[in-house]
N, C-alpha and C positions, 0 to 999 in steps of 0.2 A: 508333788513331792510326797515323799510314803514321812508317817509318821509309825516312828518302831514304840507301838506303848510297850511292850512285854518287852523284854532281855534278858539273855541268860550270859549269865558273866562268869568263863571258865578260868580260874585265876585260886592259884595253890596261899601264896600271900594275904596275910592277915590283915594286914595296914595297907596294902595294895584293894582289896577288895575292900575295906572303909569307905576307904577314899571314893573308889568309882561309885558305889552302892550310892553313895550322898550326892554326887553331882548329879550323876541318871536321874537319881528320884527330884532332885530342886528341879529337871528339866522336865518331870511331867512321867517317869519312865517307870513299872511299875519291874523291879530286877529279882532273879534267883541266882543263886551264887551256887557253885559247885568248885570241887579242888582237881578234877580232873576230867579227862573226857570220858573215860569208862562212867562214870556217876553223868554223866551230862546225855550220855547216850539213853541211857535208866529215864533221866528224867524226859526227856524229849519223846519219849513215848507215850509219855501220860500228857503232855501238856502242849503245847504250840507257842512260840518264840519270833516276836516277828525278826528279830536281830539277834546275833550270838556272836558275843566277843573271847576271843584267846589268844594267847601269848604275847599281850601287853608290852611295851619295849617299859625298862624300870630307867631311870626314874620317868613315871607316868604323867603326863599333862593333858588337860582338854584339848590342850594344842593338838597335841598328836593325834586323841581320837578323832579329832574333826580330819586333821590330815587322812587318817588312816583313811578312813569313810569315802570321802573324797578320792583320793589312788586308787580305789577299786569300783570307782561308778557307781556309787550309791548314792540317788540324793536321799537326804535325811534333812528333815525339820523336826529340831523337836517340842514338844507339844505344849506350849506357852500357859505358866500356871497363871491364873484369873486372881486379880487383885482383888482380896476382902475388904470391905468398909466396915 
């Protein structure tokens, strides 16, 4: 199973983009946010992306991303943060 540490999260919403940026990251994901694809094309040039997410259905849920992921054959693990003592 791939694990996607990088993402890039194309998504114009302010409190949509919170939201996701905080889950990806508690799952290990290291995310860059842009508000459009013209800007995402920009930055995909300088950078590599193992996953690139856009047009998010609102209201947004883990559920769905897991779903989404899933409907288009991707498997995804994602990458289990290590418990500090």
């Amino acid at each position: 199973m791939a694990n996607y540490e990088s993402v890039l999260l194309i998504e114009s919403d302010a409190l949509l983009q919170s939201f996701v940026v905080d889950k990806l990251t508690e799952m290990g994901c290291d995310v860059a946010v842009v508000a459009d694809v013209e800007q995402a094309r920009v930055l995909q040039q300088a950078e590599h992306y193992d996953l690139v997410l856009k047009d998010l259905p609102k209201p947004f849920s883990l559920d769905v991303l897991e779903w989404r992921l899933k409907s288009s054959n991707i498997s995804w693990q994602p990458k289990r943060l290590s418990a500090s003592a």
